[in-house]
Backbone as CSV, one residue per row, in Angstrom:
resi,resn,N_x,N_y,N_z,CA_x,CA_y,CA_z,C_x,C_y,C_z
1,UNK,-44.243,-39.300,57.088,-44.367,-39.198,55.615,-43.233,-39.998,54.978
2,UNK,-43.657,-40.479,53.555,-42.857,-41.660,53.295,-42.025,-40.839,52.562
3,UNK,-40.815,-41.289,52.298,-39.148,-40.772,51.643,-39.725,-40.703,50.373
4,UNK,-41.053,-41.523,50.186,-41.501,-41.975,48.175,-42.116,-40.200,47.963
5,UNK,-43.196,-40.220,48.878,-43.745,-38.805,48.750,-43.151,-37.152,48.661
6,UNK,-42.089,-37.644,49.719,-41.027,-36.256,49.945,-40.419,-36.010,48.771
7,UNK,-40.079,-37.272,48.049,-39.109,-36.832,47.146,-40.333,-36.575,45.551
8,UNK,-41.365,-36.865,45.630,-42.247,-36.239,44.903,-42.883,-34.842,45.261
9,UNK,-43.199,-34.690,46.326,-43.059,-33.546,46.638,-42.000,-32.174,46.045
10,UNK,-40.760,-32.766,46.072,-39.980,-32.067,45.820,-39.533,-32.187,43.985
11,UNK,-40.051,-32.998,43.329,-39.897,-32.873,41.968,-40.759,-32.081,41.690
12,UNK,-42.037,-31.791,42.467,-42.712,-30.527,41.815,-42.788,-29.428,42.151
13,UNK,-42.116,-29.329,43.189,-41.586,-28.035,43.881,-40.751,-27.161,42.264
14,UNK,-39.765,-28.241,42.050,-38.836,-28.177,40.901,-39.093,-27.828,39.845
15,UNK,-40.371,-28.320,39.251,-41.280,-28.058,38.132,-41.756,-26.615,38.021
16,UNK,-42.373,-26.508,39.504,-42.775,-24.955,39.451,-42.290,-24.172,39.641
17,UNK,-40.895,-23.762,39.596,-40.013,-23.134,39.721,-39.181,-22.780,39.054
18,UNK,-39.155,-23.697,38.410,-38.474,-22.951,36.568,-39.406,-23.282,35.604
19,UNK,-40.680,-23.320,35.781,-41.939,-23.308,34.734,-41.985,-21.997,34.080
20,UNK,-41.861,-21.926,32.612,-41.305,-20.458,32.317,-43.042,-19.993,31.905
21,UNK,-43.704,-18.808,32.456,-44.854,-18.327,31.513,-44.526,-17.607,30.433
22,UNK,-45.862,-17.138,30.148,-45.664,-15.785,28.917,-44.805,-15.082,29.354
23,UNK,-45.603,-14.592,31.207,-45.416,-13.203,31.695,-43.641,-12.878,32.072
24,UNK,-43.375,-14.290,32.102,-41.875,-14.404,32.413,-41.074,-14.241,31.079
25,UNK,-41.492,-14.785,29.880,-40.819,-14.886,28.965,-40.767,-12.978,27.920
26,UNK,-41.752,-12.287,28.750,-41.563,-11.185,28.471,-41.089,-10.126,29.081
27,UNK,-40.996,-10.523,30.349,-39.759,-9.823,31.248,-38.318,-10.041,30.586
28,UNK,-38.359,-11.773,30.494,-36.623,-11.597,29.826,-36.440,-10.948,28.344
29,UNK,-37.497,-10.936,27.489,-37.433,-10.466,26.437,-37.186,-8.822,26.335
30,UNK,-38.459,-8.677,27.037,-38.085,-6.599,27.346,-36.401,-6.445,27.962
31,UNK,-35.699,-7.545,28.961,-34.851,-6.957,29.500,-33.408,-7.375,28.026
32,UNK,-33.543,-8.105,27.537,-32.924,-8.423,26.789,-32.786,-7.066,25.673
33,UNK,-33.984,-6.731,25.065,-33.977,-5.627,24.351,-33.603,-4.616,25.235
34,UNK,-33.559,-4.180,26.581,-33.157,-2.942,27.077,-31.608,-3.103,27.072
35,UNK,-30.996,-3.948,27.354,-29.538,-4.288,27.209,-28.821,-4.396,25.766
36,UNK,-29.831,-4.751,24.323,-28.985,-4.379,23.522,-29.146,-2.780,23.262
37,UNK,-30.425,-2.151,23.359,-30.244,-0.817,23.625,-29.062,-0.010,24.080
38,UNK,-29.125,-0.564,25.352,-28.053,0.600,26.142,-27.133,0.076,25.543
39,UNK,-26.352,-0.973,24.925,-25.017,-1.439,24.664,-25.217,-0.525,22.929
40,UNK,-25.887,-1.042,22.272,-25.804,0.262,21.149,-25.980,1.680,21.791
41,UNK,-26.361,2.408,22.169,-26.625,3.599,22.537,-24.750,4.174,22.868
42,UNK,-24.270,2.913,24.221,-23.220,3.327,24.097,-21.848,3.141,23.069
43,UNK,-22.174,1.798,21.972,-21.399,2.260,20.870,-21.512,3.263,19.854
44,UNK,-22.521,3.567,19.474,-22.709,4.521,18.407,-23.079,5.966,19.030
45,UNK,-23.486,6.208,20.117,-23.794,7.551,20.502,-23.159,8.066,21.770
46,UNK,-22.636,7.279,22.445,-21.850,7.847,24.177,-20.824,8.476,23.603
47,UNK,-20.441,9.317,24.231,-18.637,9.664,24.831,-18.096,8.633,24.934
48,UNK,-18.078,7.480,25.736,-17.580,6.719,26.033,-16.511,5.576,25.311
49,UNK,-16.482,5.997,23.431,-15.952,5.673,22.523,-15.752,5.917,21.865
50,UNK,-15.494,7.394,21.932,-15.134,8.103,20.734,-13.488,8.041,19.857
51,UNK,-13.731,8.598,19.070,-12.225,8.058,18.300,-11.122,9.139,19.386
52,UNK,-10.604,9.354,19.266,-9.379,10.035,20.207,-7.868,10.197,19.474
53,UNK,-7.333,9.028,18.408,-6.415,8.919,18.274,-5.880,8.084,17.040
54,UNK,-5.104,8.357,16.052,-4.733,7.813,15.465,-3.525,7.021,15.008
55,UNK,-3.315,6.195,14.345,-1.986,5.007,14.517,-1.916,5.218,13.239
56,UNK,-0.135,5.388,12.876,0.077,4.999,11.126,1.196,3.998,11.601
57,UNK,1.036,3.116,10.710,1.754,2.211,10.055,2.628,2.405,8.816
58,UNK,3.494,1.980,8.789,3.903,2.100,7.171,4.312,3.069,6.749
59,UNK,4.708,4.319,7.255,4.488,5.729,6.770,6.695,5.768,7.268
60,UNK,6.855,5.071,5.842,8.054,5.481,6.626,9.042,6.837,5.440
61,UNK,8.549,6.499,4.345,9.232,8.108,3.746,7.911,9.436,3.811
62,UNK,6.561,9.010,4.027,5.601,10.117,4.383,5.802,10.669,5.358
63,UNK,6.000,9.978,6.547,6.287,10.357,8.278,4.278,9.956,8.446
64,UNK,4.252,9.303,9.620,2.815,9.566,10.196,2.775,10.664,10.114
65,UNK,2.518,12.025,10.504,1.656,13.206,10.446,0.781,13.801,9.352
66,UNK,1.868,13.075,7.834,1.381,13.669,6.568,0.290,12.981,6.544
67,UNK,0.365,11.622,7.168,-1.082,10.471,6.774,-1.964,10.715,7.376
68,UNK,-1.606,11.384,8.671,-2.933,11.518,9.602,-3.252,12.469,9.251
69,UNK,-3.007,13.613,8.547,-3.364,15.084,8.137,-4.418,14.635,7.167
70,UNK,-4.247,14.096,6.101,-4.282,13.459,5.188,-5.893,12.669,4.916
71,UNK,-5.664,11.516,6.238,-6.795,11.015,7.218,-8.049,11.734,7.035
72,UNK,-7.573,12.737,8.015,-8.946,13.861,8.844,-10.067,12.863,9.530
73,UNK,-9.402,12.349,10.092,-10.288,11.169,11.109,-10.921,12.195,12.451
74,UNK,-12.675,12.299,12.344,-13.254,13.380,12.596,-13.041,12.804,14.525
75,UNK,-12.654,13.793,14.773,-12.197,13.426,16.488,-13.575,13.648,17.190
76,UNK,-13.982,13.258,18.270,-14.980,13.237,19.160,-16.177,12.091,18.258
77,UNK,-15.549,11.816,17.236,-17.155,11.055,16.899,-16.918,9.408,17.075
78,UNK,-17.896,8.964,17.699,-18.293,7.181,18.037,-17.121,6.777,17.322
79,UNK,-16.599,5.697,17.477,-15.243,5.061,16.812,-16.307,4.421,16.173
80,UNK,-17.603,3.888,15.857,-18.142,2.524,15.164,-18.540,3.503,14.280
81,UNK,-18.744,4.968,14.531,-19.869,5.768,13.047,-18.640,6.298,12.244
82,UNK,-17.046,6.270,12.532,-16.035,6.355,11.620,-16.271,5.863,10.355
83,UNK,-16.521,6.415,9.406,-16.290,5.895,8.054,-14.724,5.898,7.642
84,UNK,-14.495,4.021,8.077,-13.308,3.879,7.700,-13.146,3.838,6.182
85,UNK,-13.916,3.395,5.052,-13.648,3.776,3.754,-13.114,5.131,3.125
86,UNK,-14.240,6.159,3.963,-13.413,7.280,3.568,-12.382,7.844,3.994
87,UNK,-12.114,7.673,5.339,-10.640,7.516,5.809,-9.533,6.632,4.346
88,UNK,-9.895,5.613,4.348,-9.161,5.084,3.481,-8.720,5.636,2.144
89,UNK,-9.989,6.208,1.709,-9.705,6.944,0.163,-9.321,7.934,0.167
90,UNK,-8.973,8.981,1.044,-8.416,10.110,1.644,-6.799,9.951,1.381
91,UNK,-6.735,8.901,2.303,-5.169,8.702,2.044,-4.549,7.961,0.922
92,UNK,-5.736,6.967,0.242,-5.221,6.579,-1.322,-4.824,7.835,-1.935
93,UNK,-5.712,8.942,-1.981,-5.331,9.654,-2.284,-3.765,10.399,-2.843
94,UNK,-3.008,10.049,-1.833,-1.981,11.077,-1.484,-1.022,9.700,-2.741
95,UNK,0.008,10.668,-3.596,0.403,9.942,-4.628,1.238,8.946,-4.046
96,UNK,1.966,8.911,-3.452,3.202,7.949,-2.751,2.735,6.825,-1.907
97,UNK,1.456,6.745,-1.533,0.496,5.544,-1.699,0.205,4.338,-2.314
98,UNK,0.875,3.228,-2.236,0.641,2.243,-2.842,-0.804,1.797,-2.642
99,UNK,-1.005,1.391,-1.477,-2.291,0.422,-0.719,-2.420,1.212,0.748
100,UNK,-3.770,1.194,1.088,-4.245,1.570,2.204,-4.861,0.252,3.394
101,UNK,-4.877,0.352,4.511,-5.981,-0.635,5.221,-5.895,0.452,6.722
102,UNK,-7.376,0.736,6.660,-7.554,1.181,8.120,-8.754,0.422,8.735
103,UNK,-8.288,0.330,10.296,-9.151,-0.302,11.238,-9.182,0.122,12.533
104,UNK,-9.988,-0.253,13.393,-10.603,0.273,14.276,-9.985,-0.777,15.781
105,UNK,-9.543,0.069,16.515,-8.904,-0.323,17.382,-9.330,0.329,19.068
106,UNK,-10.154,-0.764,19.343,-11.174,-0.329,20.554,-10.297,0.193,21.671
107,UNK,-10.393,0.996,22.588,-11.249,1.857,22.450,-11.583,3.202,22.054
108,UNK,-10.481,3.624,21.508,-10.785,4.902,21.305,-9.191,5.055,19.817
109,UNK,-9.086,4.117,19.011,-7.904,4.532,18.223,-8.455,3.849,16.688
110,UNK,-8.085,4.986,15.577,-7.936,4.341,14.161,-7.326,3.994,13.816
111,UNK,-6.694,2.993,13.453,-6.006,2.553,13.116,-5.465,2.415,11.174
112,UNK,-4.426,3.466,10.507,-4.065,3.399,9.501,-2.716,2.725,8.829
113,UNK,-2.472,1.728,8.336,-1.591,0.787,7.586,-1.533,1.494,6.538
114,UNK,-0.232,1.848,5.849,0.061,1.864,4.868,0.854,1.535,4.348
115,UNK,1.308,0.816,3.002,2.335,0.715,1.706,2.570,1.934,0.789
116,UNK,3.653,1.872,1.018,4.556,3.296,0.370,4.990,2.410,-0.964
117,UNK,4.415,3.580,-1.925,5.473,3.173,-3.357,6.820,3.016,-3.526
118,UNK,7.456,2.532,-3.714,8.976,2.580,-3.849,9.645,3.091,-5.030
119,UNK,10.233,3.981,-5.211,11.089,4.775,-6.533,12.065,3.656,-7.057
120,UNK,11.875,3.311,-8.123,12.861,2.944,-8.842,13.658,3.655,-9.835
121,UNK,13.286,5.201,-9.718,14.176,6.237,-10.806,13.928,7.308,-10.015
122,UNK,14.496,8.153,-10.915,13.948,9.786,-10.850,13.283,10.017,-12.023
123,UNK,12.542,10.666,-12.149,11.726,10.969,-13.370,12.285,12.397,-13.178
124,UNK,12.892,12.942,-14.513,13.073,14.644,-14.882,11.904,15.047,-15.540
125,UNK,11.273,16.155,-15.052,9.968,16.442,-15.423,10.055,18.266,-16.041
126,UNK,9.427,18.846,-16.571,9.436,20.432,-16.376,9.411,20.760,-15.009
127,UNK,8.696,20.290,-14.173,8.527,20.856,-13.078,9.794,20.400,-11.761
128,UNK,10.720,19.638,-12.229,11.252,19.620,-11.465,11.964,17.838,-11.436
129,UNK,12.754,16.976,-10.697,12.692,15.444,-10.189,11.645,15.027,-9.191
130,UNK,10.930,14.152,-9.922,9.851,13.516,-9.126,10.471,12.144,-8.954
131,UNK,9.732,11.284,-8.530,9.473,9.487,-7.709,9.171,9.357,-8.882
132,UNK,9.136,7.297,-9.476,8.592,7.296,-10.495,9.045,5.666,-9.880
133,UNK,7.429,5.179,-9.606,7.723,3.396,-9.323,7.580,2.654,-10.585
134,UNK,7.542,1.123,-10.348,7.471,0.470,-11.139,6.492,0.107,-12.243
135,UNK,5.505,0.789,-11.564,4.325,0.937,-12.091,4.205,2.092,-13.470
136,UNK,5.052,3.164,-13.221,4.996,4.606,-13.816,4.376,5.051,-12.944
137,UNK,3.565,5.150,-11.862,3.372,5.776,-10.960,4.092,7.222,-10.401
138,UNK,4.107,8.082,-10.600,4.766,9.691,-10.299,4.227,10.201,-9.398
139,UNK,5.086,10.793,-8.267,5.173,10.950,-6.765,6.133,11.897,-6.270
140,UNK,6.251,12.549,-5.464,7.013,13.509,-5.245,8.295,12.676,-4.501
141,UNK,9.587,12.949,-4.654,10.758,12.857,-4.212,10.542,12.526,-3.066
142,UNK,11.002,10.900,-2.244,10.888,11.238,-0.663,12.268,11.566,-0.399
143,UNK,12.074,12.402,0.665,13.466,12.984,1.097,14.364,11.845,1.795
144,UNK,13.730,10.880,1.863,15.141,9.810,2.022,15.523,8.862,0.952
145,UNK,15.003,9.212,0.140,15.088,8.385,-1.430,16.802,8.134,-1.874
146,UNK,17.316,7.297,-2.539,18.562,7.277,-2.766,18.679,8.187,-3.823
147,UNK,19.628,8.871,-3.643,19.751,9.829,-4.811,20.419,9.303,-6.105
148,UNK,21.238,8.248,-5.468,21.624,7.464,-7.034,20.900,6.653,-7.398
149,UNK,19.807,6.649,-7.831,18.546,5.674,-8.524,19.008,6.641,-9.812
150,UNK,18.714,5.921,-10.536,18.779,6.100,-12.458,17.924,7.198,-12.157
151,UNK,18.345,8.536,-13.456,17.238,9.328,-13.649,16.855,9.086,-15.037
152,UNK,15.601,9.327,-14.846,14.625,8.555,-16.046,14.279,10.154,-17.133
153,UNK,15.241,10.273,-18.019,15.141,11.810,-19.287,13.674,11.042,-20.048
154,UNK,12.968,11.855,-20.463,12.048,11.180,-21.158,12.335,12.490,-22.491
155,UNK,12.248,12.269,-23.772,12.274,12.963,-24.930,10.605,13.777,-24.746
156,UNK,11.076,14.863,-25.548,9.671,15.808,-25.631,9.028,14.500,-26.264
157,UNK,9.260,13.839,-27.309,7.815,12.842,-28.277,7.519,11.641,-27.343
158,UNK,7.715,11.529,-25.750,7.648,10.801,-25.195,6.156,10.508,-24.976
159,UNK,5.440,9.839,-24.761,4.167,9.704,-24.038,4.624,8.788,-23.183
160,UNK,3.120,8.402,-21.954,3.310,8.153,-20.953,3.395,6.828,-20.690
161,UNK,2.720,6.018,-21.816,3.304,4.402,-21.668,4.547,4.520,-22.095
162,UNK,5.479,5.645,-22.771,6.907,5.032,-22.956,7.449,5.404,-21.833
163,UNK,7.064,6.249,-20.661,7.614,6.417,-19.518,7.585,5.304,-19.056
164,UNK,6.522,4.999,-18.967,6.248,3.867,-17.832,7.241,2.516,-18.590
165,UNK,7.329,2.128,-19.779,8.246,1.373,-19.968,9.577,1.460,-19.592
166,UNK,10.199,2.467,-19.252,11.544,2.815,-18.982,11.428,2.699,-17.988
167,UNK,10.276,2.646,-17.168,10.423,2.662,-15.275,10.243,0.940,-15.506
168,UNK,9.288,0.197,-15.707,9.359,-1.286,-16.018,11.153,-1.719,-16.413
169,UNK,11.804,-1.205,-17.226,13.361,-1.456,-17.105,13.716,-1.270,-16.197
170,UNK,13.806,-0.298,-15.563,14.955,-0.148,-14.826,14.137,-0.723,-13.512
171,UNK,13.348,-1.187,-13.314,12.985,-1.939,-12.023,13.174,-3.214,-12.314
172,UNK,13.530,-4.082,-13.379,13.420,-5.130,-13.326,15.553,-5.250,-13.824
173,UNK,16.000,-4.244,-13.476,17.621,-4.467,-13.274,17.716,-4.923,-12.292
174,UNK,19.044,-6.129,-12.505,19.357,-6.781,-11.027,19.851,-5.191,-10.797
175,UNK,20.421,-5.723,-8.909,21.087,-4.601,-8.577,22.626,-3.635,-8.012
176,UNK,23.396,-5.385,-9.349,24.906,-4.553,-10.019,24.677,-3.817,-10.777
177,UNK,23.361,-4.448,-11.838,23.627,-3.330,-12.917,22.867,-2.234,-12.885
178,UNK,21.763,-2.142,-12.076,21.301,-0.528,-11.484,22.295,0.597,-11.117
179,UNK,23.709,0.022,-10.469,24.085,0.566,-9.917,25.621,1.364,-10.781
180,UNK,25.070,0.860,-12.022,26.053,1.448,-13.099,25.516,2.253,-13.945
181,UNK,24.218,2.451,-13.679,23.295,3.183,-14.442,22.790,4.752,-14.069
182,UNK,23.017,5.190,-15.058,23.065,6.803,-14.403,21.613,7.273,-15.039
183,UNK,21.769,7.575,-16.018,20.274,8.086,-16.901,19.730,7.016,-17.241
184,UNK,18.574,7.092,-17.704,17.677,6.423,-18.479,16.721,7.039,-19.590
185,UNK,17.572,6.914,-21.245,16.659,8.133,-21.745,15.641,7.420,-22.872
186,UNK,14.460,8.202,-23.060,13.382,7.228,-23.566,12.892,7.909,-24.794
187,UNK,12.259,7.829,-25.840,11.675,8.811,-26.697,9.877,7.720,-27.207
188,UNK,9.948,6.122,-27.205,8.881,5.514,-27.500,9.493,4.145,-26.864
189,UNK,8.179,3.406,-26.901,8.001,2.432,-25.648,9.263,1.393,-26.690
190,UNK,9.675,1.200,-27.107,10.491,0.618,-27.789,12.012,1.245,-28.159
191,UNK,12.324,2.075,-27.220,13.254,3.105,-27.743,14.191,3.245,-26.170
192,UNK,14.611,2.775,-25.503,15.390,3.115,-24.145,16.462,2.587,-24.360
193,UNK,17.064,3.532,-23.988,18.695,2.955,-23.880,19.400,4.196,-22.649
194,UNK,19.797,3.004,-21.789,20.523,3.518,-20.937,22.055,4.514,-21.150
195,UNK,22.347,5.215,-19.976,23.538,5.912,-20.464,24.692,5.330,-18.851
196,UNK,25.392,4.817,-18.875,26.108,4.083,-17.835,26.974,4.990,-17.088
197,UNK,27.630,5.393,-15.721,28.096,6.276,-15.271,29.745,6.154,-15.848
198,UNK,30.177,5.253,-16.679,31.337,5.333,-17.151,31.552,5.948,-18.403
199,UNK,30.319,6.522,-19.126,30.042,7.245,-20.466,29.780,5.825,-21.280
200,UNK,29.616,4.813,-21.202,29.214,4.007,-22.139,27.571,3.791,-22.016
201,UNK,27.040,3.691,-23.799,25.642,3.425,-23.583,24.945,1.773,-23.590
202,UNK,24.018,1.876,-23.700,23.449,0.187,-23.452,21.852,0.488,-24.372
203,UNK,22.118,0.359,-25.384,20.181,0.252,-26.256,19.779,-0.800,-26.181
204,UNK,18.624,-0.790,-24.563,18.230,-1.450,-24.617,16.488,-1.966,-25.257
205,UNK,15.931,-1.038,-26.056,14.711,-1.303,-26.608,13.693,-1.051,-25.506
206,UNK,12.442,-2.645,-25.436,11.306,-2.522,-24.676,11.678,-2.994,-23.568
207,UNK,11.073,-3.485,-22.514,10.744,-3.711,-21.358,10.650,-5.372,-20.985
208,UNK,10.661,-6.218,-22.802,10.836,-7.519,-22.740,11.637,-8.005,-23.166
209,UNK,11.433,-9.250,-22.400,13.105,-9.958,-22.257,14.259,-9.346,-21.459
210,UNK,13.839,-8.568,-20.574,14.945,-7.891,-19.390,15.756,-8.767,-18.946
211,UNK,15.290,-9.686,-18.254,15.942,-10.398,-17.906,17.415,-10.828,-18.269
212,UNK,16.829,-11.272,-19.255,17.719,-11.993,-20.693,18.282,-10.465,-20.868
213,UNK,18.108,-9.722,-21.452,18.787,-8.374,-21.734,19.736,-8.431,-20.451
214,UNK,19.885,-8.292,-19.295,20.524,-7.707,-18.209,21.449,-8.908,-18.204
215,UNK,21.573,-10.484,-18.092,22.425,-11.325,-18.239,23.273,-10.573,-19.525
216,UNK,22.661,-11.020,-20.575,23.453,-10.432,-22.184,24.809,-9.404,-21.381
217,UNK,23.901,-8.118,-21.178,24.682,-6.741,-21.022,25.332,-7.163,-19.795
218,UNK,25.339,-7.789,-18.596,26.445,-8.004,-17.831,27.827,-8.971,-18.358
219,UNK,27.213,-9.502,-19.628,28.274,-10.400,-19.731,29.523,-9.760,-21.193
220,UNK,28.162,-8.667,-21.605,29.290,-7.536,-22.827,29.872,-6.844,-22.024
221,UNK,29.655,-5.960,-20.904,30.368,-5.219,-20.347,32.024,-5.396,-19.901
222,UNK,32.378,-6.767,-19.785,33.510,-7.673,-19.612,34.520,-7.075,-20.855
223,UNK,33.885,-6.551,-22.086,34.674,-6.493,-22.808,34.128,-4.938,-23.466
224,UNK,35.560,-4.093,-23.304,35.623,-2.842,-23.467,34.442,-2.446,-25.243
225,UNK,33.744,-1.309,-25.145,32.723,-0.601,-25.812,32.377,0.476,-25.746
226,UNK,31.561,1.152,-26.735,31.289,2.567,-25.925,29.609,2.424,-26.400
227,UNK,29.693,1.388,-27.014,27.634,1.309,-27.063,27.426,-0.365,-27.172
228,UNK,26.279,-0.518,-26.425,25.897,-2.144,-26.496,24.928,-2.396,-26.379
229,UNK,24.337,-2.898,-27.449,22.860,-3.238,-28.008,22.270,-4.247,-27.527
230,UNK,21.249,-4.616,-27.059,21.395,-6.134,-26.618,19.370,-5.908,-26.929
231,UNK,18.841,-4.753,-27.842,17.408,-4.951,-28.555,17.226,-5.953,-28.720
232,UNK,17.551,-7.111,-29.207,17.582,-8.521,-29.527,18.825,-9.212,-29.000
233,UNK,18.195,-9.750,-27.628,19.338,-10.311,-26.763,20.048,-11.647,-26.995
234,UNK,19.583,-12.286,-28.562,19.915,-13.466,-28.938,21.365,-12.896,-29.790
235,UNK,21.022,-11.575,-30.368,21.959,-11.349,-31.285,22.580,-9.960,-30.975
236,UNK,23.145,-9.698,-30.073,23.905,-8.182,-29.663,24.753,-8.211,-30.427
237,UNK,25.063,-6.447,-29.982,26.025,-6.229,-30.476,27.034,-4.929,-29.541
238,UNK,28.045,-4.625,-30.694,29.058,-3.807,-29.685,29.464,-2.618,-30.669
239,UNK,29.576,-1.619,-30.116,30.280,-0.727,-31.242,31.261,0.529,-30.044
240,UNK,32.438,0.090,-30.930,33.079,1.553,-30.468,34.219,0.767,-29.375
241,UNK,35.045,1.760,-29.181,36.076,1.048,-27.563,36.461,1.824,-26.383
C-alpha cells in the first residue's frame, strides 16, 4: 500500500474522530449544566462555605467586638447568601461611624472595614460630654479620645446648625492654636468665640474665613489682650490687657 493512501487513510481516521454529533454535543451540554449545578449547589447551599468568621478593620476607638456585635453576620449561612448591604447598614448605623465597606473573603470570612469619625471637640450636652466631628456629627466619647480637645458650650438659644458651625471652627484650627483653646462657646451660627486656656477670649464669628481668622489671631496673640476679635479678619481688633 502506497505512503499516498496510508496517509489518507489516516486523515479520515482523524475526521471521524473528533466529528462532533448532536448526540455528542448533548452529552457535553447536560455535563456542563450538571457541573454548574453542583458548583452552585455548593456555593449557595453546602456547609462547605458557610460564613464562620468575621474581620474588622478600622475599629480602632470602637474595638472589633462592638462592630461585629453590631454586624450580626448570621453564622452557618452560605458566605454568597450574606447580605452584605445589610451587614453594612447595621454598622452605619452605630454613631461613631463615618463609612462602612464589607466583603466577602472566601472561604468562610466577612470581611468589615471601617472609618471612625474623628472628634474634634467635646460637645457639653444635658446628658452628659459627647464626640462631636467635623461634620456636627454627635457620638459618644471614645475612651481614648484626647481629653484636651476644645469643649464645645452651646447656649440654651443654640440650634443645631450653630453647633455644627462651632465644630466646622474648631476643626479647621491649625494645631498651635487648638491647643490653646479650652471652650468653645456658641449661641447662633454667627456668634462663636472661643475662651483660651490663659483666660483670654477670641470672637471669632462664623466658620468663614478661618483660615484667615487663625493667621489674624496667631499673629494678635503676640501682643498682650484679654479679648480679640478677628469677626472681620481684615479689620480686628483688641480690647483689654
Amino acid at each position: 500500500m502506497s505512503s499516498s493512501v496510508v496517509d489518507s487513510m489516516r486523515r479520515f481516521a482523524r475526521r471521524r474522530r473528533w466529528r462532533w454529533t448532536p448526540s455528542k454535543w448533548t452529552l457535553v451540554a447536560a455535563g456542563a449544566v450538571l457541573v454548574l449545578a453542583a458548583a452552585t449547589w455548593v456555593v449557595l447551599f453546602s456547609r462547605l462555605l458557610v460564613a464562620q468568621e468575621v474581620s474588622v478593620r478600622g475599629a480602632d476607638h470602637l474595638g472589633p467586638q462592638a462592630v461585629a456585635q453590631a454586624a450580626r453576620v448570621p453564622a452557618g449561612v452560605p458566605l454568597a447568601r450574606v447580605d452584605l448591604d445589610a451587614v453594612a447598614d447595621r454598622v452605619a448605623a452605630l454613631a461613631a461611624v463615618h463609612s462602612v465597606r464589607v466583603t466577602r473573603r472566601w472561604p468562610h470570612t466577612v470581611e468589615i472595614t471601617v472609618t471612625e469619625r474623628r472628634p474634634v471637640g467635646q460637645l457639653v450636652t444635658a446628658d452628659g460630654v459627647r464626640a462631636i466631628d467635623a461634620t456636627g456629627a454627635v457620638f459618644p466619647l471614645p475612651a481614648t479620645a484626647d481629653r484636651a480637645l476644645p469643649r464645645l458650650v452651646p447656649e440654651p438659644s443654640a440650634s443645631a446648625g450653630a453647633i455644627i458651625e462651632a465644630a466646622k471652627v474648631v476643626a479647621r484650627l491649625p494645631a498651635v492654636l487648638n491647643r490653646k483653646v479650652e471652650e468653645v462657646h456658641v449661641s447662633s451660627r454667627d456668634a462663636v468665640t472661643m475662651h483660651l486656656r490663659n483666660g483670654d477670649q477670641a470672637v471669632w464669628g462664623s466658620a468663614d474665613d478661618s483660615k484667615r481668622k487663625a493667621r489674624v489671631l496667631t499673629a494678635l496673640l503676640r501682643h498682650p489682650a484679654a479679648v480679640y476679635d478677628v469677626t472681620v479678619p481684615e479689620l480686628p481688633t483688641t480690647t483689654g490687657s
